[in-house]
C-alpha positions as CSV (number, residue, x, y, z in Angstrom):
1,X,102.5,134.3,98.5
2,X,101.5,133.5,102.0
3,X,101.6,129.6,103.3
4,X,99.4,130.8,106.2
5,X,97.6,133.8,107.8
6,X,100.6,134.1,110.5
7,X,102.6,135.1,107.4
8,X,100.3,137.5,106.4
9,X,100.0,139.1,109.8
10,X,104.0,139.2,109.8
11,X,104.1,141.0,106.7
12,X,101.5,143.5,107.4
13,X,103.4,144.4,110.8
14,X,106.3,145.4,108.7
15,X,104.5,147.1,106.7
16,X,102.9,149.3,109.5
17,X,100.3,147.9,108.9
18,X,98.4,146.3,111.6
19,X,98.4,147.0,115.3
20,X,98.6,144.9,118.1
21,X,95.7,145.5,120.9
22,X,96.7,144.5,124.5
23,X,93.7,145.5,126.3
24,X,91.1,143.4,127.4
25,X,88.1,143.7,124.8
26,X,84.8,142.2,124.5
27,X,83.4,140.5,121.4
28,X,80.7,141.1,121.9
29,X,79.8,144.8,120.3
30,X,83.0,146.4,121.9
31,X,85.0,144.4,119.2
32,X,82.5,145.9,116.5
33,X,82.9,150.0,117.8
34,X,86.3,149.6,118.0
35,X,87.1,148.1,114.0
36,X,84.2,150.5,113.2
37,X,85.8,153.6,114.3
38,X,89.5,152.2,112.7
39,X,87.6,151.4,109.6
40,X,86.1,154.3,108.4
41,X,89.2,156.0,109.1
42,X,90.8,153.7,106.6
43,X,93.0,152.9,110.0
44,X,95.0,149.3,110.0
45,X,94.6,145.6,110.8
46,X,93.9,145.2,114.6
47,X,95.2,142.0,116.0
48,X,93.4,141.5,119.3
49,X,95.5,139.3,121.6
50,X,93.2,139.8,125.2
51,X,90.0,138.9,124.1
52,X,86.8,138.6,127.0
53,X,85.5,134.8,127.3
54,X,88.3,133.5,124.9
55,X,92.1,132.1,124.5
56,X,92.7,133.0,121.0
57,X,93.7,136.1,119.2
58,X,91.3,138.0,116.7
59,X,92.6,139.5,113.4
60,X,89.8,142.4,112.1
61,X,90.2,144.5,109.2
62,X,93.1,142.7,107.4
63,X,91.8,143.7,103.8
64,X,90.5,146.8,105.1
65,X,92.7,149.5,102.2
66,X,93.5,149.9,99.1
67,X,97.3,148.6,100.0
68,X,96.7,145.8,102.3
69,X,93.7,144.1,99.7
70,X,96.9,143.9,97.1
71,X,99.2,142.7,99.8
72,X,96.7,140.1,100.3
73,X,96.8,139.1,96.5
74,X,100.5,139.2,96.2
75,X,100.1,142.0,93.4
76,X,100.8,145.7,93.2
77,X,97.8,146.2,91.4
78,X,94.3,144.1,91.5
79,X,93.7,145.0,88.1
80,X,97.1,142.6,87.0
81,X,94.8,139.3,88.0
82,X,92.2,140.4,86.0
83,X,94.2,141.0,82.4
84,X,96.4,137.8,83.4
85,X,92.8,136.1,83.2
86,X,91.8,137.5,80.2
87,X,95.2,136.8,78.9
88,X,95.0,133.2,80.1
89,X,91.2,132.8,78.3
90,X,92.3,134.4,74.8
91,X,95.0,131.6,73.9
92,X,93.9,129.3,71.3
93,X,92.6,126.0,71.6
94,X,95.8,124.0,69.8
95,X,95.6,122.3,66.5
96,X,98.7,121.0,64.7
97,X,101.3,119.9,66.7
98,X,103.5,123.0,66.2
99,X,100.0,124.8,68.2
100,X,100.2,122.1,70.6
101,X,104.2,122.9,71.4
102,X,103.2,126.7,71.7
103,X,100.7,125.8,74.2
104,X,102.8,123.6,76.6
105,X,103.7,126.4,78.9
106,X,99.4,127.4,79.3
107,X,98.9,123.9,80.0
108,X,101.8,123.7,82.4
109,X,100.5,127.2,84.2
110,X,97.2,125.2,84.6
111,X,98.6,122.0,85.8
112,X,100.6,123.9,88.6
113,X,97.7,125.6,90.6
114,X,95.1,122.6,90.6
115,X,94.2,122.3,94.3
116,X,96.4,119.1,95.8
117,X,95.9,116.4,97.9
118,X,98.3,116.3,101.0
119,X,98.1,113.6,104.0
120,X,99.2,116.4,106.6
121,X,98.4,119.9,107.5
122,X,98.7,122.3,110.6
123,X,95.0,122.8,110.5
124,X,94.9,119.2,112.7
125,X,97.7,120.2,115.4
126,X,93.9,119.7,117.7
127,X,91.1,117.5,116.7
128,X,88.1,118.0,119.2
129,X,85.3,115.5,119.2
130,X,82.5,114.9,120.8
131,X,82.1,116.3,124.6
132,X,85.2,118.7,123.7
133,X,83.2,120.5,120.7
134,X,82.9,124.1,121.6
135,X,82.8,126.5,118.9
136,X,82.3,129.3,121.4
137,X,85.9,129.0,122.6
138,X,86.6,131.0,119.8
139,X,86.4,134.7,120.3
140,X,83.0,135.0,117.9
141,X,81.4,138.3,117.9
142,X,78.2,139.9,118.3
143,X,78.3,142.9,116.0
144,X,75.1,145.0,116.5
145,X,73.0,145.5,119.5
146,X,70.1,144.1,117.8
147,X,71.6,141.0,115.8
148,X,69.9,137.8,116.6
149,X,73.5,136.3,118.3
150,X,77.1,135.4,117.7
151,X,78.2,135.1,114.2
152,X,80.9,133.8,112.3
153,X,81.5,136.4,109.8
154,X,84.4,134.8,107.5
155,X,83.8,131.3,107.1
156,X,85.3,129.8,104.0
157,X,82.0,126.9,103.6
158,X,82.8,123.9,101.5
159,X,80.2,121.6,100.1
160,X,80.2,119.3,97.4
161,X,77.3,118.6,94.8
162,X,75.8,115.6,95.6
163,X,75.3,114.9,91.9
164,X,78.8,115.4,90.1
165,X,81.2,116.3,92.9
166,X,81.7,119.2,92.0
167,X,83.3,121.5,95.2
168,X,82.0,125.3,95.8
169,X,83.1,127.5,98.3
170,X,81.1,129.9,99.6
171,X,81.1,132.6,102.1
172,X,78.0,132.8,104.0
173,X,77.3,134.3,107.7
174,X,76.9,131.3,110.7
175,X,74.7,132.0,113.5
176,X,75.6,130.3,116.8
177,X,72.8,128.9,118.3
178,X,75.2,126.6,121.2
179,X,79.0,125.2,121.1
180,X,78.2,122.4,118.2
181,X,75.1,124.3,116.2
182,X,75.1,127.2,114.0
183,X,72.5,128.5,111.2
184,X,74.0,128.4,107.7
185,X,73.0,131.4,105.8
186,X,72.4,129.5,102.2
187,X,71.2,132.2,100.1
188,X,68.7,131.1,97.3
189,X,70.7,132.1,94.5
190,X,74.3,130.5,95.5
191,X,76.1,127.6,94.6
192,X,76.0,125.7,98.7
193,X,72.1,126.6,98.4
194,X,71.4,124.9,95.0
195,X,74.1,121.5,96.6
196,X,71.5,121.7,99.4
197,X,68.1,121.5,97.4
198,X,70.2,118.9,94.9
199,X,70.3,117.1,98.4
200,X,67.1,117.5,99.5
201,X,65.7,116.4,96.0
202,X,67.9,113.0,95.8
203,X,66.9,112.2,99.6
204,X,69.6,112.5,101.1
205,X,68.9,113.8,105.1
206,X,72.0,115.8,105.1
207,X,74.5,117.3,103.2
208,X,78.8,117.2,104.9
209,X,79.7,120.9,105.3
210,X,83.4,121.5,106.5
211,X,84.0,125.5,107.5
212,X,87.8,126.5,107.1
213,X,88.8,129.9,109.0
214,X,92.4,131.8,108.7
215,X,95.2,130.2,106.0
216,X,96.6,132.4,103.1
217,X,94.3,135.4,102.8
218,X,93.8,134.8,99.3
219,X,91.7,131.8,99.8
220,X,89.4,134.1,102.4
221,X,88.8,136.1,99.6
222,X,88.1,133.7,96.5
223,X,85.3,132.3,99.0
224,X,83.8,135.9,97.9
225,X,84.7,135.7,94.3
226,X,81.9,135.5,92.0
227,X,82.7,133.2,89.7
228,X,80.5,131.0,87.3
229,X,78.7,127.7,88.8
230,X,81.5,124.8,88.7
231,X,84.4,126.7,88.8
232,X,86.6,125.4,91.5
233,X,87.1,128.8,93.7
234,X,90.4,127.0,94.8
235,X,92.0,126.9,91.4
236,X,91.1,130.6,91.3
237,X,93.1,130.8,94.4
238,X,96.0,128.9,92.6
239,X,96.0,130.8,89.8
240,X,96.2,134.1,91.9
241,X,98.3,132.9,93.9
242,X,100.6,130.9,91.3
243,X,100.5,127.8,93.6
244,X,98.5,125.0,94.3
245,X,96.5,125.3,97.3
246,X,97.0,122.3,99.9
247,X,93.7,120.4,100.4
248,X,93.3,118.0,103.1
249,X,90.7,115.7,103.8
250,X,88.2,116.4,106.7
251,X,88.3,113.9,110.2
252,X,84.2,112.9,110.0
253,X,83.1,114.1,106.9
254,X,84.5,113.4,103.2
255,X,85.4,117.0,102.6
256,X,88.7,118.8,102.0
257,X,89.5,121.9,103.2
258,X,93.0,124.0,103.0
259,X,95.4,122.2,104.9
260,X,97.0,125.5,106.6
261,X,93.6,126.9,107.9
262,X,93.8,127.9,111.5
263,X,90.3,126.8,112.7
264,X,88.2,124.0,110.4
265,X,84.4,123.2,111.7
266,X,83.6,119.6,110.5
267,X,79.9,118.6,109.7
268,X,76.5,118.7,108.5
269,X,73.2,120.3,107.4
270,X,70.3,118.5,107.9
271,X,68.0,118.7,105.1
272,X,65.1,118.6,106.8
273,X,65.6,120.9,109.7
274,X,65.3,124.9,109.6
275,X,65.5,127.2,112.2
276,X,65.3,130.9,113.1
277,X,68.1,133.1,111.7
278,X,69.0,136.7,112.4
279,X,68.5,139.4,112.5
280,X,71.7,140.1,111.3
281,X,73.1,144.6,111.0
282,X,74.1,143.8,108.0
283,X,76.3,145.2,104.7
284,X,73.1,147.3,103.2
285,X,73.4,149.2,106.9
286,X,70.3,148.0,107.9
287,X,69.6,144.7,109.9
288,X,68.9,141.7,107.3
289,X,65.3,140.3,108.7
290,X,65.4,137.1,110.2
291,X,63.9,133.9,108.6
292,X,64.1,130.3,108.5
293,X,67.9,129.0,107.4
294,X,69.1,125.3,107.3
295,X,71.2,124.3,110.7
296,X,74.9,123.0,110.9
297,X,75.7,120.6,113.5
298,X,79.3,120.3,114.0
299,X,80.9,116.8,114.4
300,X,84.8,118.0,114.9
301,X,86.7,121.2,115.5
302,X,90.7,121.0,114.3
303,X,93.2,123.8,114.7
304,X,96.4,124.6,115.1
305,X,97.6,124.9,118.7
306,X,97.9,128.6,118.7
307,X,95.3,129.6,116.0
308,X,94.0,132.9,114.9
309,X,90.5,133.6,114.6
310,X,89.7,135.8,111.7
311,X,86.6,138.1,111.6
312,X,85.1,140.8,109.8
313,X,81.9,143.5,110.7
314,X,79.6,144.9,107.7
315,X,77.2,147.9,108.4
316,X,77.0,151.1,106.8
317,X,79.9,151.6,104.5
318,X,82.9,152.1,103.9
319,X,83.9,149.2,105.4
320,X,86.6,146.8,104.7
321,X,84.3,144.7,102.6
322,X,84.4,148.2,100.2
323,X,87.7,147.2,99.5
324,X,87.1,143.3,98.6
325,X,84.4,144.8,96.6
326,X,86.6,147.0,94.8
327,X,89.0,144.4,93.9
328,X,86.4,142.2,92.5
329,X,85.4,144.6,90.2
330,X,89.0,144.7,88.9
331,X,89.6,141.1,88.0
332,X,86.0,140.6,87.0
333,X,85.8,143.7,84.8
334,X,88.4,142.3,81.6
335,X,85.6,139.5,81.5
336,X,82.9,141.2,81.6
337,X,84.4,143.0,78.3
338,X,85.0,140.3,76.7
339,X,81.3,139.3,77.1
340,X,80.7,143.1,76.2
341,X,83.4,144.5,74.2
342,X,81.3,148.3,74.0
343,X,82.2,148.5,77.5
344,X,84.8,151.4,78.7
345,X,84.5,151.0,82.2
346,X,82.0,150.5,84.7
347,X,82.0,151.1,88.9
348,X,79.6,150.0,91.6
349,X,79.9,152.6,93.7
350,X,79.5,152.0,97.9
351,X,76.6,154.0,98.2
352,X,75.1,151.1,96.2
353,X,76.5,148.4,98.5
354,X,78.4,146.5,95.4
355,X,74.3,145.5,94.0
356,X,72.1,148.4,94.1
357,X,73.9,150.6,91.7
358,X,76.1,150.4,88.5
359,X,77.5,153.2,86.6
360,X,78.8,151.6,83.3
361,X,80.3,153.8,80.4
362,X,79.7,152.2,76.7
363,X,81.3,153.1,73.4
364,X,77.8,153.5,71.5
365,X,78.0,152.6,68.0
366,X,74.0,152.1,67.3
367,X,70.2,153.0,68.6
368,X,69.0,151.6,72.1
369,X,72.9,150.7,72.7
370,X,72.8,150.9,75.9
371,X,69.3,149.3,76.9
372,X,70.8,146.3,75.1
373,X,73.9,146.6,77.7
374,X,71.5,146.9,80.5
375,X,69.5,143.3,79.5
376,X,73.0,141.9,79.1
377,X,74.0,142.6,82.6
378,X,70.8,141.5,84.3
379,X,71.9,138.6,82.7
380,X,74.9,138.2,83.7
381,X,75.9,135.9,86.8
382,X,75.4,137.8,90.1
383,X,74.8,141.1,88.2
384,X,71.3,140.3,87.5
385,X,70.9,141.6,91.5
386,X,71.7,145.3,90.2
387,X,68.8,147.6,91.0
388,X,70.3,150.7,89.1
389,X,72.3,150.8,85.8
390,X,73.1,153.8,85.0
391,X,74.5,153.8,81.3
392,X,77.0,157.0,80.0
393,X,79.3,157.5,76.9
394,X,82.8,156.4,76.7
395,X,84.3,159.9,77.7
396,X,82.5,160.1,81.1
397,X,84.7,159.3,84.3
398,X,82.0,156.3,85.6
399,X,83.9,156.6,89.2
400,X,83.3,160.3,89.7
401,X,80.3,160.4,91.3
402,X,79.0,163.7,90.4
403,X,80.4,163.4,86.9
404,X,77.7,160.3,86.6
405,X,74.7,162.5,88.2
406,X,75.9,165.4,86.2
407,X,75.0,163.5,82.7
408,X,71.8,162.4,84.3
409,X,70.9,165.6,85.0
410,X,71.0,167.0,81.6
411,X,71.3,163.8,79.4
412,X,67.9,161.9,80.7
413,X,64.6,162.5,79.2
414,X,62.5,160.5,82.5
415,X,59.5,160.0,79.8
416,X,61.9,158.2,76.9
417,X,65.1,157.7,78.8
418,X,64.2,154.9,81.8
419,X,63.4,151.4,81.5
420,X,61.7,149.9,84.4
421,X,62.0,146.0,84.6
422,X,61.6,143.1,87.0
423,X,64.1,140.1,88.6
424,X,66.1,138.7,91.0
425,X,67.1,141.0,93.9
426,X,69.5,140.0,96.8
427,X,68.3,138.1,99.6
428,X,68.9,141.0,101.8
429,X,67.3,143.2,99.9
430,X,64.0,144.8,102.1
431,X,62.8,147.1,99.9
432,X,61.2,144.5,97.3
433,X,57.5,143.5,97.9
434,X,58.3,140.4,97.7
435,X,61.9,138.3,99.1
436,X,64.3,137.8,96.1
437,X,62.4,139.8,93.4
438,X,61.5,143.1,92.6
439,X,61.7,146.0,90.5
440,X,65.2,147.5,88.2
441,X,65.9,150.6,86.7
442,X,68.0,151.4,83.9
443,X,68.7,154.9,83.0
444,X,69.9,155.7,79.2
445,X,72.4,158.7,80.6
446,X,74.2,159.0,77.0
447,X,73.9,161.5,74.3
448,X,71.0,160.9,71.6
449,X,70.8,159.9,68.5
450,X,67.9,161.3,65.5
451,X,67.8,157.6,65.1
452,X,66.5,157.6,69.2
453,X,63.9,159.4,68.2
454,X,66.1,163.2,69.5
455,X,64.9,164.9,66.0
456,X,66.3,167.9,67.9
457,X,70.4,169.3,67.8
458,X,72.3,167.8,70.5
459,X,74.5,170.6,71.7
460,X,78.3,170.0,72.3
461,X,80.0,169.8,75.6
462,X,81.3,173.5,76.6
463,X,85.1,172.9,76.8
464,X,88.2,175.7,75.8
465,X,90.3,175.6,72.6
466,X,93.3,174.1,73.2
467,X,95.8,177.3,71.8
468,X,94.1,179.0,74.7
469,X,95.0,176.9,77.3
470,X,98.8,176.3,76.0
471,X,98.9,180.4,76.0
472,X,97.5,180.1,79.2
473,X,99.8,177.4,81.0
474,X,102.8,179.5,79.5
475,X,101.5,182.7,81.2
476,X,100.3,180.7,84.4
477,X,103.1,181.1,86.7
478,X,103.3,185.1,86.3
479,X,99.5,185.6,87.1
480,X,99.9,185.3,91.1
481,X,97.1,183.2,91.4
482,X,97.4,180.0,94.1
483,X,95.3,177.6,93.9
């Protein structure tokens, strides 16, 4: 794996897969058009190294395919870190001691990606404090015409619950209101929101945030992951990346952050203070609305002497996040069958932007089958944001698109088939009545059963015998026909 985004950047040049840019380019919205254009032509990483306003280089796009997501995680396949999980989760608990010597090498995996404590890291080749705090030296853009500023689009934000201890890492969007004070855009339903109300709650008039940008790529994109409440997203990072991530403790605040970051923000959220956020053109397309968010005041910049400034752009997909969101899916999806063995498959295609829309195939063994799979995923971590489930039998191909519509076409009876329900919607979601609820559909897309109340013959699929298409493939070849 990578010891530092440089590495990355090295490897993806070798690969073809980035390109240097020369020119001189603004970040603010000439940065966005440009990725823009590159991204939904599935183009490369674009390494800006004459940026408008600003010393440092800009890497965009670096997980924007198929290829370079996997380069990223070090695998040929996303799907790998997803069964290795799975894999990981189904060993036994040991008993007798002959268990106990079976299990050495699990508990050995586990002891060798635990985060660790190191005294020195590249992230501190510059400390900035006081009157030299500028977070603006950094080539931060301004995306949209209409957003509300200059955001930091791929901070990795660490917090720590002020109960237990417990450290989250989160990726949330940072609005620059001047060089030492951004917004920080806590969601209700994540884990740095819920340390900040635990804060607020016990007293406390702040909360020490430290903001890590750059470093190995997989750490950028556990910030993303969704895993459950007091999971350490750096030993996910470890365990994809076989390692221990390098932590090191933060100049002003008692925080750790990767010790190989290229940039690290150092400070805090008052708990008392909010201020006007957004808006924000956002990954639904539209513009998120602007509200009231807590404010980060930032106590110490460190960095390495030549450091890389990493960014991203959301809007109207595909976009690179498509492909984040794709490899989610694949290490998530071996858990989500364990929770719900009946599942085949399932896909949340980008029309949907990854929470709107879920096609999920089932192996239906009994009546209502699949409204009990749709309760189960409204239940389940950040699923419960899904506005459409759409449920199909095991034989239907959940990521072909017209396949899906195809079954609700003629599977779906609208007056018996739907089940209209009510709960959590994402933050960003402007279609509810009301912010962070609203209404879910499930649709029943599967064949019925008597025992559904369909007294009447469900006909059978129209497909040819298969002697007819063996004759067929024999004769193919003579018939003149190119297709």
């Amino acid at each position: 794996m990578y010891r530092n985004l440089s590495e990355f950047i090295d490897k993806l040049e070798q690969a073809g897969e980035l390109v240097r840019i020369k020119e001189e380019v603004d970040p603010i919205l000439e940065v966005t058009e440009i990725t823009d254009r590159v991204s939904k032509a599935s183009g490369p990483a674009l390494l800006f190294e004459n940026l408008k306003g600003s010393n440092h280089p800009l890497l965009m796009n670096m997980f924007g395919s198929t290829k370079r997501m996997n380069m990223a995680l070090g695998v040929e396949d996303s799907r790998l870190i997803g069964e290795k999980i799975v894999a990981l989760m189904k060993r036994e608990t040991p008993q007798s001691l002959m268990d106990k010597l079976k299990a050495l090498p699990t508990l050995l995996e586990i002891n060798n990606i635990l985060p660790k404590t190191v005294s020195k890291g590249a992230c501190k080749e510059v400390i900035l404090k006081g009157d030299d705090i500028d977070v603006l030296k950094f080539p931060i853009l301004k995306c949209w015409p209409d957003d509300g500023g200059r955001f930091i689009t791929f901070p990795c934000v660490f917090t720590k619950d002020p109960v237990n201890g417990t450290r989250n890492c989160g990726m949330y969007r940072m609005q620059v209101y001047d060089k030492n004070t951004t917004g920080m855009h806590w969601h209700m339903h994540h884990q740095g929101a819920d340390h900040y109300r635990k804060a607020q709650r016990g007293g406390d008039d702040k909360i020490e945030v430290a903001v890590a940008l750059g470093g190995d790529p997989v750490i950028t994109f556990c910030a993303t992951a969704p895993v459950p409440d007091g999971v350490d997203e750096m030993l996910l990072a470890g365990f994809i990346r076989e390692k221990p991530v390098e932590m090191i403790k933060c100049e002003t605040v008692d925080v750790e952050v990767p010790a190989d970051s290229e940039i690290v923000l150092e400070g805090y959220v008052d708990t008392k203070e909010l201020r006007h956020e957004g808006p924000f053109g956002d990954h639904t397309g539209y513009y998120s609305l602007a509200d009231d968010y807590p404010v980060f005041h930032i106590t110490c910049i460190t960095h390495r002497k030549n450091a890389i400034y990493p960014s991203t752009i959301v809007g109207k997909p595909p976009m690179e996040d498509t492909y984040m969101g794709i490899a989610t899916g694949h290490i998530f999806m071996p858990l989500l069958k364990m929770m719900m063995p009946e599942v085949v498959n399932f896909c949340m295609p980008v029309e949907g932007v990854f929470h709107n829309i879920l096609f999920i195939s089932i192996d239906k063994k009994y009546p209502m089958h699949a409204r009990k799979v749709m309760n189960s995923v409204w239940g389940t971590g950040q699923m419960m944001f899904t506005k459409m489930i759409v449920v199909v039998d095991k034989d239907v191909d959940v990521f072909n698109t017209s396949e899906v519509l195809y079954r609700m076409g003629n599977n779906v009876d609208w007056s018996r088939d739907i089940m209209i329900s009510q709960g959590p919607v994402d933050a960003l979601d402007h279609a509810s009545a009301m912010p962070h609820w609203g209404g879910k559909i499930g649709i029943d897309a599967t064949r019925k059963w008597a025992t559904e109340g369909h007294t009447r013959e469900w006909p059978e699929d129209i497909t040819m015998s298969d002697d007819v298409k063996e004759r067929v493939d024999q004769i193919w070849s003579k018939l003149g026909i190119k297709l």
